[in-house]
C-alpha positions as CSV (number, residue, x, y, z in Angstrom):
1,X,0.0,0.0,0.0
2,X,1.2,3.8,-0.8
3,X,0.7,4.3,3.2
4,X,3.0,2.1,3.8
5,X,5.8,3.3,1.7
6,X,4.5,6.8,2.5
7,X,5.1,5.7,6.6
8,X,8.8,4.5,5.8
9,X,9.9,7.2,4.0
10,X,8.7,9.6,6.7
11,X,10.2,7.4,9.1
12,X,13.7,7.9,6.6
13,X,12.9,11.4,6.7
14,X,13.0,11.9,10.5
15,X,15.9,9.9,11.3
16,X,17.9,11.3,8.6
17,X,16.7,14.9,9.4
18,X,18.1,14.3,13.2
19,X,21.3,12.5,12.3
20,X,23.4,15.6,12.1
21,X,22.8,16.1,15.4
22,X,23.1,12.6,16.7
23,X,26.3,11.4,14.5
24,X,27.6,15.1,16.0
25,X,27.2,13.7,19.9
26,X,28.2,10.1,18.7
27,X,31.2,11.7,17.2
28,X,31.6,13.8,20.8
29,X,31.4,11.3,23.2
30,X,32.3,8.2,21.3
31,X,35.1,9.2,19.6
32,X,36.3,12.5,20.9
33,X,35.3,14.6,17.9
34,X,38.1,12.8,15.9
35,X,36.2,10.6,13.8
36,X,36.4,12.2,10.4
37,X,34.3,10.0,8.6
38,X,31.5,11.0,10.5
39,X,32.2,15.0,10.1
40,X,32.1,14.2,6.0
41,X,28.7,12.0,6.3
42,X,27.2,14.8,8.7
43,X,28.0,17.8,5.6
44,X,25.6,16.6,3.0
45,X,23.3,16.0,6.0
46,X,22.7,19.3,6.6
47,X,23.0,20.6,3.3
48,X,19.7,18.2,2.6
49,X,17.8,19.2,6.1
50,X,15.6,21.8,4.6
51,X,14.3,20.6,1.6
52,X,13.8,16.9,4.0
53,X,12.0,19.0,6.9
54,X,9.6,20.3,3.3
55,X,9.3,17.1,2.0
56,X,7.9,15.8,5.7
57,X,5.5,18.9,5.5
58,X,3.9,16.9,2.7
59,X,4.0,13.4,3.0
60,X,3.2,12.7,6.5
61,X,-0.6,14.5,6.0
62,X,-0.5,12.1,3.1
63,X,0.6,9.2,4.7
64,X,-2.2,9.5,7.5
65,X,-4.9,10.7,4.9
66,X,-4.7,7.9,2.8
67,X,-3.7,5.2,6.1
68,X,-7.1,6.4,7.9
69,X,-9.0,7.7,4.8
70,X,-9.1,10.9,5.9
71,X,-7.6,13.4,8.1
72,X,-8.8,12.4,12.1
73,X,-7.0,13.1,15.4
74,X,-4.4,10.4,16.0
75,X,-0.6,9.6,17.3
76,X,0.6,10.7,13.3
77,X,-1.4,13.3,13.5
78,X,0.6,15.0,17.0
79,X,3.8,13.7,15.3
80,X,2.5,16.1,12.1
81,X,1.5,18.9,14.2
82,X,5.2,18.9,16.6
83,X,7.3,18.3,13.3
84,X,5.4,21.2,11.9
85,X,6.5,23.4,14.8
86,X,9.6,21.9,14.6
87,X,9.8,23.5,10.9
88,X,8.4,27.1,11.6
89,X,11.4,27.0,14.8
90,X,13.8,26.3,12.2
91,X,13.0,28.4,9.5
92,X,12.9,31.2,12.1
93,X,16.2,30.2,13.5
94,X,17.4,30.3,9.5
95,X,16.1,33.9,9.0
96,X,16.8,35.7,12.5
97,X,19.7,33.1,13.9
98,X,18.7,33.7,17.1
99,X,20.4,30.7,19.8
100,X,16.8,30.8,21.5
101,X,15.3,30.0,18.7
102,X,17.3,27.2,18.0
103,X,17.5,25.5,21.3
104,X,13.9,25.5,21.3
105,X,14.0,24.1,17.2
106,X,16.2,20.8,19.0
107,X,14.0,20.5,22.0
108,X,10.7,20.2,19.5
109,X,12.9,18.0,17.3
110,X,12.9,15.3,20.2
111,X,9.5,15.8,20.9
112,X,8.6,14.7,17.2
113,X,11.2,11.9,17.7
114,X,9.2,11.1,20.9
115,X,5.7,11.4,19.2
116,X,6.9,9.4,16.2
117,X,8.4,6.5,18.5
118,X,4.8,6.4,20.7
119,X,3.3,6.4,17.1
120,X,5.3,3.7,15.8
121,X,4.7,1.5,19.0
122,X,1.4,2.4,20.1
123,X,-0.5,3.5,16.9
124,X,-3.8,4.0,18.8
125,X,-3.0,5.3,22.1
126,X,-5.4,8.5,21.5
127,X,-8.4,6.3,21.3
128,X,-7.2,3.8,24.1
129,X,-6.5,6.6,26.4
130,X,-9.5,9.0,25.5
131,X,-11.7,7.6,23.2
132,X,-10.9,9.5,20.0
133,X,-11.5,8.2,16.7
């Protein structure tokens, strides 16, 4: 099914979109910033985050319209909501490159990383916990 794919590129989509920051703190503590490997996997990251953070903007309202057959409050849909703050916090980081703005752009990052994993695990947890379908 097209959800499905839809779902695993999304999926893609996040944990590439987060691996600059990840393979940077891997790179820290593992290896004591002197993996070099890492720094040249981490460049192309970044220069791909925007358009990714975009592309995620699209596909994940597609993903849960055509998984549910429509658009109804569910675990994807707080993932789609957080990863769309996530995006305005870093496209106002990009234009006013404030460190405020920033810090709060990671801390909504792992919130959608959060979301995402409690979507993943426990797709229905919105109606098992309050009843909404």
């Amino acid at each position: 099914m097209l959800y499905e794919l839809l779902g695993f590129i999304n999926v893609a989509l996040i944990v590439a979109l987060t691996a600059p920051y990840w393979l940077r703190m891997i790179n820290k503590v593992v290896f004591k910033n002197k993996n070099k490997e890492i720094v040249k996997l981490i460049k192309p990251l970044r220069k791909l985050h925007k358009p990714m953070g975009l592309t995620i903007l699209v596909l994940a309202p597609l993903h849960g319209y055509l998984a549910l057959g429509g658009l109804r409050p569910h675990t994807g849909s707080l993932v789609g909501i957080m990863a769309t703050i996530t995006i305005i916090l870093g496209g106002s980081y990009f234009f006013t490159k404030k460190k405020a703005i920033f810090k709060w752009h990671k801390m909504a990052a792992l919130i959608t990383v959060i979301l995402l994993a409690v979507h993943l695990l426990f797709p229905s947890a919105l109606y098992t916990l309050f009843k909404i379908y």
